[in-house]
N, C-alpha and C positions, 0 to 999 in steps of 0.2 A: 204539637205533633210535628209540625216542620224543624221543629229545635232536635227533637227527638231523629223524626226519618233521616235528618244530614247527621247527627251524632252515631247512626247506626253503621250510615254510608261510611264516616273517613273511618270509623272501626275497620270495616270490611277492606278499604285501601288499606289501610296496617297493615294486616293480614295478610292480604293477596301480598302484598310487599315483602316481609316477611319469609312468605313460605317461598314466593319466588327466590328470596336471596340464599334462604337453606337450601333450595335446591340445584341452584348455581354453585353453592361454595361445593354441594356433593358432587357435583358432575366434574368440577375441577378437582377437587380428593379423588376421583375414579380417574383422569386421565394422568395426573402425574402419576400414581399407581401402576398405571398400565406404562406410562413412561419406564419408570422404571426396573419395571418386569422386562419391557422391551430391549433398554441400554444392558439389563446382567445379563440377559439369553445373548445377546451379540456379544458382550466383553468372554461369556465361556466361548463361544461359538469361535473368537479370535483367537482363546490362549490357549485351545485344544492343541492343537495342528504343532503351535511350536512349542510348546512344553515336549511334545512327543517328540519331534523332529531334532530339535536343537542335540543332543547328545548321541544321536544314534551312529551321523559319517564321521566328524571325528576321529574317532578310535580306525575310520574303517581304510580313511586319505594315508593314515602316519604309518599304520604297519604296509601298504602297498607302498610307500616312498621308501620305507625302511627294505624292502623287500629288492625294490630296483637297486639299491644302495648295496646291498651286499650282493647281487647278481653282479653288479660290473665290479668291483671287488674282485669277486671270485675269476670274473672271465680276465681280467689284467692280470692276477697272478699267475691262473695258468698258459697265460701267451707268454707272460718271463721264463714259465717254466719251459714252455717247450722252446723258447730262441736258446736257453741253455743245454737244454737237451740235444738242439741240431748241431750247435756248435761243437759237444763233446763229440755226437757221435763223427763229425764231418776229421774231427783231431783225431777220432781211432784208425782214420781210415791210411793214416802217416808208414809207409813201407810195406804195407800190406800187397800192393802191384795189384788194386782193385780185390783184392782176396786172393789171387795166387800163389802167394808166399805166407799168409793168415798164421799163426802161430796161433792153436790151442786158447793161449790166455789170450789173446788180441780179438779170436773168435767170440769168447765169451764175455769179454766187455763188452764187441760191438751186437752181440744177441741181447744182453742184457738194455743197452740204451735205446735197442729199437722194441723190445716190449716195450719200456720208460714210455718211448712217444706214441705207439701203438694205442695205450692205454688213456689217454689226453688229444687222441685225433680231433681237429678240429671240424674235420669234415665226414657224415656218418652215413651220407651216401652219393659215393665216389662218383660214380656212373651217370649221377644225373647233373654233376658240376662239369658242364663242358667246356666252360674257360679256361677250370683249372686242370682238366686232365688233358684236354686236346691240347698238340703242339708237340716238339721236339724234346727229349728228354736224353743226358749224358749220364752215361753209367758212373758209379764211384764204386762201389761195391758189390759183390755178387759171389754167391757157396755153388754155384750152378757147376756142376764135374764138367758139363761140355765144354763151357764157355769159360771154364780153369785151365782144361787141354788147349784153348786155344790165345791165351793169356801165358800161358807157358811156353811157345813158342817165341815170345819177346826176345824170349833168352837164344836165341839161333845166332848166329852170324850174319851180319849183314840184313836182319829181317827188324822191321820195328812194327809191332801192333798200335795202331796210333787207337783215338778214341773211339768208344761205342758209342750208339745213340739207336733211339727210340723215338721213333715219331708217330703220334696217337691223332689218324684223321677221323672224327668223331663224326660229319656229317658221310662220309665214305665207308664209315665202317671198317677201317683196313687198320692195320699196324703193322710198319717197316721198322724191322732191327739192321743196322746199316755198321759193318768192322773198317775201318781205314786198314790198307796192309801198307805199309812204304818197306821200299829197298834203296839203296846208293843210286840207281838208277831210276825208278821210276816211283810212285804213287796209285795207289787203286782203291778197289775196298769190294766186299765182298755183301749182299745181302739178303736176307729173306721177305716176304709179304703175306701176310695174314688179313684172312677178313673177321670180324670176333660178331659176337652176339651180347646184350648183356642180358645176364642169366638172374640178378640179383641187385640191391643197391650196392653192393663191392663187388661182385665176378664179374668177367669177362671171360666168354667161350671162346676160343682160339682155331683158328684151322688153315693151317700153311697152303697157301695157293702157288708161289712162285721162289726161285731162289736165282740170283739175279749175280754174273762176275763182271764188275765197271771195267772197261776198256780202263788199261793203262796210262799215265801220262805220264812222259818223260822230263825229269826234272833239272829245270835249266841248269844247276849247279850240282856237280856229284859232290857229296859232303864225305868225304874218303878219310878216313879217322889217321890219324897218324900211325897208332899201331893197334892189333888187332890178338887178344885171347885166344886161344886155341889151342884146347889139350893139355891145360899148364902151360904153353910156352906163350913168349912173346913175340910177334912177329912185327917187323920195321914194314910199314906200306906207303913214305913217305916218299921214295922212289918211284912207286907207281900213280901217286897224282899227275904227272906229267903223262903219262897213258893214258888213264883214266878220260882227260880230256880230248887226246888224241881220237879213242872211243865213241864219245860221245858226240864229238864232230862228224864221224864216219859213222854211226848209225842213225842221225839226224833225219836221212832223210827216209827210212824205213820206217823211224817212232811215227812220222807224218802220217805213213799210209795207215799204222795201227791204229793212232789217234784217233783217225776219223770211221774207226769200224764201230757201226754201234755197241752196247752190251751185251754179253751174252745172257739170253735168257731160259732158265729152264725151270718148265710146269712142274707141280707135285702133284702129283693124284692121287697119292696114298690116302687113303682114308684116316688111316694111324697118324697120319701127320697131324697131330691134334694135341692141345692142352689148355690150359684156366691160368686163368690170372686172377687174386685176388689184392686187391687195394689196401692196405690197412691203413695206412699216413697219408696226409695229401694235404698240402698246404701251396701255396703261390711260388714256393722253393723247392720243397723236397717230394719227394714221392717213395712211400716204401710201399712192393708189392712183392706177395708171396704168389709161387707155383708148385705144379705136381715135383712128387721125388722131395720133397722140400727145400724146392729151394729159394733162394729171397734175394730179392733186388734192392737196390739205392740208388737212385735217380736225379740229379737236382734240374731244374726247368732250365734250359737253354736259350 
């Protein structure tokens, strides 16, 4: 029986032994298992994101680089276009006497060049560029009938219309058109004053306040031309330089007292005294701007 109950017992150790080791080998079959259950949910859970991702900017970087690429492209060619453009229209402006003397076909080149750059303005609302529009601005061209009548008087005798100009005070609100008159003897010029509104991103409301005659200055040297047109004929005035200075010594001291009279200034009140400007061009150089009656300016920055 003792032979027996120990031969039952190391059975029983087998066993326990045994099942203990089946079910350690199962518990380790259950956790690699779940191992790797666990590493395939994380390797999809990783490859989701960029299988999706990877292809999508791409395509989206190349056409927006492609896109800056032909914007400066396009902006470089039309800035060649328009330095070409100003330089034709600034060559039409050759004998024309600002548009006084304008010939027909001379008209219609310089209309045609200035739609050309009208249509390529670089600037698309004038009125709010105050660097570029304020400051002094020199006429080159002008269809304006008034300001033709008085472009035509170049031609007088003894009268020279020197330069026009424009001076656009943008924190004042004002615009002064300013004519230089010069004679043999003296120098002046003649001006108006406008205060403006702006009406639009290109208008400007206009309404004449003042018109202003500069006190005279007598000019140290009379420039007395040798001979002088009139009527067909030629007249010899070489004789009279020697007068001429005689003159200008003996009114010396009356120019003095002129000199120092201020301006004459005289108010507008009309109401009608009024007109628009519109902008079309407007670059760091040039300025085209139309007005009522149709007429059209050319301006370059002073």
């Amino acid at each position: 029986k003792s032979t027996d109950s120990a031969g039952d017992a190391s059975d029983d150790q087998v066993f326990s032994f045994e099942a203990t080791a089946d079910s350690e080998v199962k518990i380790e079959d259950a956790i690699v298992e779940e191992v790797k259950v666990e590493d395939t949910e994380e390797a999809n859970v990783e490859e989701e994101p960029v299988a999706e991702a990877a292809p999508v900017d791409e395509p989206a970087v190349a056409d927006e680089s492609k896109q800056q690429e032909e914007e400066t492209e396009v902006d470089e060619e039309t800035q060649f276009l328009i330095e070409d453009l100003k330089a034709a229209l600034l060559d039409s402006f050759y004998g024309t006497e600002r548009g006084s003397k304008a010939s027909s076909e001379a008209r219609a080149e310089v209309n045609e060049l200035i739609t050309q750059l009208e249509a390529v303005n670089p600037c698309s609302s004038p009125t709010d560029e105050v660097e570029l529009l304020s400051g002094e601005w020199k006429l080159l061209y002008t269809n304006n009938s008034e300001l033709s009548l008085i472009l035509a008087a170049d031609q007088l005798p003894l009268l020279t219309i020197g330069d026009i100009y424009q001076d656009i005070d943008v924190d004042s609100y004002t615009v002064e058109n300013k004519l230089e008159i010069i004679t043999p003897l003296s120098r002046g010029f003649v001006s108006s004053t406008a205060n403006f509104e702006v009406r639009s991103a290109k208008r400007l409301q206009i309404k004449f306040v003042e018109g202003k005659i500069g006190t005279p200055k007598l000019l140290e040297d009379i420039p007395l031309p040798d001979k002088l047109e009139l009527g067909g004929q030629s007249l010899d005035l070489s004789p009279l330089k020697g007068v001429a200075y005689q003159v200008q010594e003996a009114l010396r001291p009356v120019t003095a007292v002129i000199e120092s009279q201020p301006d004459l200034q005289i108010p507008i009140s009309n109401d009608s005294a009024q007109s628009w400007l519109l902008t079309t061009f407007l670059d760091e150089e040039v300025r085209i701007a139309r007005g009522d009656a149709g007429s059209l300016f050319v301006l370059t920055k002073v």
